[in-house]
KOLMIVO-751450 format. One record per residue: residue in one letter; z, x, y of N, C-alpha, C in turn. Coordinates in steps of 0.1 Angstrom, whole numbers, plus 5000, padded with zeros to 4 digits. Each point is the difference from the previous one (the first is absolute). Example, Ala and Ser with C-alpha at 12.3 -4.5 7.8 and 13.67 -1.06 7.14 Angstrom:
2
<A; <5078; 5132; 4943>; <5000; 4991; 5012>; <5000; 5009; 5012>>
<S; <4993; 4996; 5011>; <5000; 5009; 5011>; <5008; 4992; 5011>>
end
This chain:
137
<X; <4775; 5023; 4794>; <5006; 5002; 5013>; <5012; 5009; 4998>>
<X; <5001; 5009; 5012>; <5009; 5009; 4998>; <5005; 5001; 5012>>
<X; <5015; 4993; 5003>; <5004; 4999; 5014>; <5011; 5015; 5005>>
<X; <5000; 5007; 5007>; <4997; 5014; 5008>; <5016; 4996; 5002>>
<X; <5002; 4987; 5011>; <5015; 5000; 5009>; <4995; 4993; 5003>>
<X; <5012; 4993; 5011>; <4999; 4984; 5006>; <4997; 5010; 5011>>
<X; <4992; 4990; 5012>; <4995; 5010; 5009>; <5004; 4991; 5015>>
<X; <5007; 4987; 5002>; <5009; 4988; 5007>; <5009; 4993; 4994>>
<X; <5006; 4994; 5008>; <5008; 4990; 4997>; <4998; 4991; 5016>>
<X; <4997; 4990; 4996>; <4997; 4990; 5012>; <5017; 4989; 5001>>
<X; <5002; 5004; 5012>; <5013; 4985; 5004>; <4988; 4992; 5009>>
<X; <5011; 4987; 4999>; <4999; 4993; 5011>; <5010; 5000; 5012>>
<X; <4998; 4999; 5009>; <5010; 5000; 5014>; <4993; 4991; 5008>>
<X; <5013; 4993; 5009>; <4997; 4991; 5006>; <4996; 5007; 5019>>
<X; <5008; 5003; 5000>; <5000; 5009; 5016>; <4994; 5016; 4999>>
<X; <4993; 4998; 5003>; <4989; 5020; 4999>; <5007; 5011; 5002>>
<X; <5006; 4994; 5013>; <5010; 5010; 5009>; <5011; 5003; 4995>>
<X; <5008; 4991; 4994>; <5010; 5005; 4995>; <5001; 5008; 4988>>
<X; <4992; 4991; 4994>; <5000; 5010; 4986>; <4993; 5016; 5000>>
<X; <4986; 5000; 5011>; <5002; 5014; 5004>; <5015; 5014; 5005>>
<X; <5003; 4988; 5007>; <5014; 5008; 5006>; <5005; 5007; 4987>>
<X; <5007; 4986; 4992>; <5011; 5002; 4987>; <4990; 5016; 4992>>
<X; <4987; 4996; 4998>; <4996; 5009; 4988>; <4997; 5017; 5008>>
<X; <5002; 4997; 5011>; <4994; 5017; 5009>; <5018; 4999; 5005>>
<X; <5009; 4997; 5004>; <5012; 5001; 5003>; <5010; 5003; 4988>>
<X; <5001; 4991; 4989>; <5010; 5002; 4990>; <4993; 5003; 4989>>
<X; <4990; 5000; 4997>; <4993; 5009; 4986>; <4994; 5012; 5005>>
<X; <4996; 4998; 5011>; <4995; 5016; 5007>; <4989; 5001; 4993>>
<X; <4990; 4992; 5000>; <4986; 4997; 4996>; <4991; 5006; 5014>>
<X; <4988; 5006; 4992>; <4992; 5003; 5012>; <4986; 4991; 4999>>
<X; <5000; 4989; 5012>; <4990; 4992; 5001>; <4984; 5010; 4999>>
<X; <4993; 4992; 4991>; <4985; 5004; 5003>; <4990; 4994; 5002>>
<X; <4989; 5001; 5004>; <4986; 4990; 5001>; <4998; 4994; 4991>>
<X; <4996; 4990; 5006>; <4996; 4986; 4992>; <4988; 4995; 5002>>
<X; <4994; 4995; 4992>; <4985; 4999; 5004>; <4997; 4982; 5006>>
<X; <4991; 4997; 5010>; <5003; 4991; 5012>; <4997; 4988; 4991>>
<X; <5010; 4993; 4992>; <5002; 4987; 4990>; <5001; 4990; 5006>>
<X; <4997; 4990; 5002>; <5002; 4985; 5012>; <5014; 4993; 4996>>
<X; <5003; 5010; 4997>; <5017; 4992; 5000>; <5010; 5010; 5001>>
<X; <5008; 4997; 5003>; <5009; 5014; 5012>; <5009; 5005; 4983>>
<X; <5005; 5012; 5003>; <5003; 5007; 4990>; <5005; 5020; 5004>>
<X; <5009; 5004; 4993>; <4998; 5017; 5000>; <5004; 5005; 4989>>
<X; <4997; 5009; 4999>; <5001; 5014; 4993>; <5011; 5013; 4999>>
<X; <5005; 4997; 4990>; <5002; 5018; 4997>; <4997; 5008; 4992>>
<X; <5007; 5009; 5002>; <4997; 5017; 4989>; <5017; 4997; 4989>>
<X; <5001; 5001; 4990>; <5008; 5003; 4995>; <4999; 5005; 4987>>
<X; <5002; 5018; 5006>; <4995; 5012; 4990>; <4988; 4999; 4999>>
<X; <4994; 4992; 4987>; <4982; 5008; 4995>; <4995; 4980; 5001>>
<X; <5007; 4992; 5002>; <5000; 4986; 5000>; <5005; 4993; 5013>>
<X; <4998; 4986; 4996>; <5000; 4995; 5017>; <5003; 4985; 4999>>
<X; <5006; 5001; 5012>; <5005; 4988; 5001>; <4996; 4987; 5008>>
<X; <4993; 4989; 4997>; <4991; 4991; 5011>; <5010; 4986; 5001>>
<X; <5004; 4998; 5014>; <5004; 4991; 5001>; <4987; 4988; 5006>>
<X; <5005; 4990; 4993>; <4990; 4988; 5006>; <5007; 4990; 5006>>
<X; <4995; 4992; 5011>; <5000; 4988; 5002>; <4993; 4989; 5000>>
<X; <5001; 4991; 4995>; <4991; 4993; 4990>; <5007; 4983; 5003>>
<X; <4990; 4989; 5003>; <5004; 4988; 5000>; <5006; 4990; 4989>>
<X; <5001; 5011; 4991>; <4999; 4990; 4986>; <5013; 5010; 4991>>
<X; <5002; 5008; 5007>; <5010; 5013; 4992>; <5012; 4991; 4991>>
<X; <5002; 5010; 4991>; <5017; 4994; 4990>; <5012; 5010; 5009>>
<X; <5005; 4993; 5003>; <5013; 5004; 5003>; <5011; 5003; 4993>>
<X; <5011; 5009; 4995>; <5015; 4997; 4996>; <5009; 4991; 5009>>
<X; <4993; 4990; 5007>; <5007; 4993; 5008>; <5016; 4999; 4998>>
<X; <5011; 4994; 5009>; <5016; 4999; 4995>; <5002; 5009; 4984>>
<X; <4993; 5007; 4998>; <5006; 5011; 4988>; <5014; 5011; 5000>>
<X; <5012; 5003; 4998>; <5002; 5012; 5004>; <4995; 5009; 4988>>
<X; <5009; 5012; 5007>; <4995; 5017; 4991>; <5004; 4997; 4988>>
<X; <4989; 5000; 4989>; <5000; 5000; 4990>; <4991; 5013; 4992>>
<X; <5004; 5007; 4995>; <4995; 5011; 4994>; <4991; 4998; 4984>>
<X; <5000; 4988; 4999>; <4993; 4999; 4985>; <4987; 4989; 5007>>
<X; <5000; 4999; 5012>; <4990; 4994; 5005>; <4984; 5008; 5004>>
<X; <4990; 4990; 5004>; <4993; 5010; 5005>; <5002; 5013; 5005>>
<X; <4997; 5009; 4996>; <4999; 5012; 5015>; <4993; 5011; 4996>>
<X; <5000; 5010; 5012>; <4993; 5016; 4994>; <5008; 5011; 5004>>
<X; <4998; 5012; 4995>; <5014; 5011; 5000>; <4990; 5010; 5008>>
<X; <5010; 5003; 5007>; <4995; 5015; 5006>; <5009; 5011; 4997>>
<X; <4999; 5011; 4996>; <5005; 5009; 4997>; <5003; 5015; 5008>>
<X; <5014; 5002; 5006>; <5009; 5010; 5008>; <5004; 5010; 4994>>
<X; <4997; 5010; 5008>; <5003; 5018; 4996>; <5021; 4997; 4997>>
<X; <5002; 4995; 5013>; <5017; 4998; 4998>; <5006; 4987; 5001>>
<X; <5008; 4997; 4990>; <5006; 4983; 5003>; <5012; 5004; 5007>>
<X; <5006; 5016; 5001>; <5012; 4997; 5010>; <4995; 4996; 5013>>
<X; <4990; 5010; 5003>; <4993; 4998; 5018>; <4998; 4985; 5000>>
<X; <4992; 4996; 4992>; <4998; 4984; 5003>; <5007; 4988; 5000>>
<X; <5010; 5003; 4986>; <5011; 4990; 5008>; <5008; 5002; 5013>>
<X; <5002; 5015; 5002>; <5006; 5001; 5008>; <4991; 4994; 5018>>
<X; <4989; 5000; 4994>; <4988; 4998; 5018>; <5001; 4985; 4999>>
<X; <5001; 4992; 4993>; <4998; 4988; 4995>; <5012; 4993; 5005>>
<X; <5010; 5007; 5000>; <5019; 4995; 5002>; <4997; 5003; 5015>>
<X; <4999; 5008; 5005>; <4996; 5008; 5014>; <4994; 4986; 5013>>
<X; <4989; 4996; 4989>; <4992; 4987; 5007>; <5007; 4987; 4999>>
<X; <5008; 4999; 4989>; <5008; 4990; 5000>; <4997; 4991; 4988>>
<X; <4995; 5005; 4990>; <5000; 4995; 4986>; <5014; 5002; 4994>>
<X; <5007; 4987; 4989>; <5012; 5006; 4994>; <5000; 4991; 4988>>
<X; <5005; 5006; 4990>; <5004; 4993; 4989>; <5004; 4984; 4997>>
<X; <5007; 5001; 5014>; <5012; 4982; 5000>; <4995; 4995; 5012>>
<X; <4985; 5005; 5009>; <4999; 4989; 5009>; <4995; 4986; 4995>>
<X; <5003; 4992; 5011>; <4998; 4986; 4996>; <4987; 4992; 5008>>
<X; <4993; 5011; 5006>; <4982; 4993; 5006>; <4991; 5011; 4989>>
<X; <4998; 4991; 4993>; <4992; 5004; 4989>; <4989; 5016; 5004>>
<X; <4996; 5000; 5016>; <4990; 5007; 5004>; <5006; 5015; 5004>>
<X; <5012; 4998; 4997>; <5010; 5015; 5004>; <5008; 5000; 4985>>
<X; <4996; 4993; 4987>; <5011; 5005; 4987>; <4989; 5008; 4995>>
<X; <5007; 5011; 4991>; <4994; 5006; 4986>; <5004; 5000; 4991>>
<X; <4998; 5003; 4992>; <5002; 4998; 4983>; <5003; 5013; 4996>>
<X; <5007; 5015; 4993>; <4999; 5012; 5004>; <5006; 5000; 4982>>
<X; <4994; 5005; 4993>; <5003; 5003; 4989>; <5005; 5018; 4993>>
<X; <5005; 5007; 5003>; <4996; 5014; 5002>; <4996; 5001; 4983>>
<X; <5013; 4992; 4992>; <4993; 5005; 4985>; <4990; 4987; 4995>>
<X; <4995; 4996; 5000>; <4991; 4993; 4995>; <4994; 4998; 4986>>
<X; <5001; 4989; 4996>; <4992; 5000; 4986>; <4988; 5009; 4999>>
<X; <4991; 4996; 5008>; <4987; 5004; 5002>; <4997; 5019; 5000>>
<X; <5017; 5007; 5001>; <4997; 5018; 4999>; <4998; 5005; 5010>>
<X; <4994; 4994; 5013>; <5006; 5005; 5015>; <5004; 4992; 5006>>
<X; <5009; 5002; 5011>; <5008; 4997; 5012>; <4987; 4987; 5007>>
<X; <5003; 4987; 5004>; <4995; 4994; 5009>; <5007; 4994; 5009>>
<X; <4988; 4994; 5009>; <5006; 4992; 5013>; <4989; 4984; 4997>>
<X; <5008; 4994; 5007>; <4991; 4987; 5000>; <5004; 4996; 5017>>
<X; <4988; 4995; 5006>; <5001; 4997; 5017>; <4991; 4985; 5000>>
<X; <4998; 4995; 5012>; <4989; 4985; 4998>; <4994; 5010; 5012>>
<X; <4986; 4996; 5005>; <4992; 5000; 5012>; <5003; 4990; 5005>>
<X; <4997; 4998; 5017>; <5000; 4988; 5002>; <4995; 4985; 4998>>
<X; <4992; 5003; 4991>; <4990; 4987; 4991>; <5009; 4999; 4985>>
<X; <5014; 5010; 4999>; <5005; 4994; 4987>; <4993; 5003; 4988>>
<X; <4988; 5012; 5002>; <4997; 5006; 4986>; <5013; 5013; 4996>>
<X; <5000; 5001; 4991>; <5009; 5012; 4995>; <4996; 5012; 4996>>
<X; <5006; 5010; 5002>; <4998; 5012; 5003>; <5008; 5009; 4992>>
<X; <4993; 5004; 4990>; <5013; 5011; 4990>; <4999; 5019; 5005>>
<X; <5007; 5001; 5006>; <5002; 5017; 5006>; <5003; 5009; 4990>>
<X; <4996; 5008; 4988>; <5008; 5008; 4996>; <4996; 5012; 5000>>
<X; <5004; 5007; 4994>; <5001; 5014; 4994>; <5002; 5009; 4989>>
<X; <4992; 5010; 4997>; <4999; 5003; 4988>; <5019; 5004; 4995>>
<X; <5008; 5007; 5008>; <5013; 5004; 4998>; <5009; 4994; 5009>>
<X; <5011; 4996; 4992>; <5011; 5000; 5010>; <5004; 5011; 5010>>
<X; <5001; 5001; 5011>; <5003; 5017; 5006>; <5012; 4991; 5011>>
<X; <5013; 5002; 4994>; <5009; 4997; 5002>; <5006; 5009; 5015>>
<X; <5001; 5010; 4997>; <5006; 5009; 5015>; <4984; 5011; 5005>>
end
């Protein structure tokens, strides 16, 4: 076996609607077709891979979790972390909020060699933002 790339990542969500909103409004994901599955669900494009949210009767939750960055999650990777933190602060994400669904986690130097962000969706999966450079000004 010779695996190519990961070609999804499947979440669970509880509300369709919302989490569409969150992933086409603050990731600026572009929804795509989905083929007619008997249980409600959508799709995106993100870059050459994609993203399928499910709703599912049986789903695992991060239920009462906060942002935790060594936890589950998947990264998506930004041309600029100035633009982004800065669009993300814009909307109302901040370092020291206290409703877990508006804090980030914002590391510019990072162990890891680039700049990240950590956000929750509204289902409380975690979300790592980075970028290959810091691009400070």
């Amino acid at each position: 076996m010779e695996i190519e790339k990961i070609h999804h990542v499947s979440l669970p969500v509880g509300d369709l609607e919302r989490s569409r909103r969150f992933y086409r409004e603050v990731l600026g994901l572009r929804e795509i077709e989905r083929p007619p599955f008997d249980f409600p669900g959508a799709w995106f494009q993100v870059g050459d891979d994609q993203l399928h949210l499910i709703v599912g009767e049986r789903s695992t939750f991060r239920a009462n979790k906060s942002l935790d960055s060594r936890d589950i999650h998947f990264a998506v990777r930004v041309r600029s972390f100035r633009e982004t933190l800065e669009f993300l602060r814009s909307i109302g994400y901040r370092e020291d909020a206290d409703d877990d669904f508006t804090k980030m986690k914002v590391s510019p130097h990072a162990t890891a060699g680039f700049p990240q962000i950590y956000i929750l969706d509204p289902d409380r999966n975690v979300i790592e933002i980075n970028a290959a450079t810091l691009d400070s000004d």
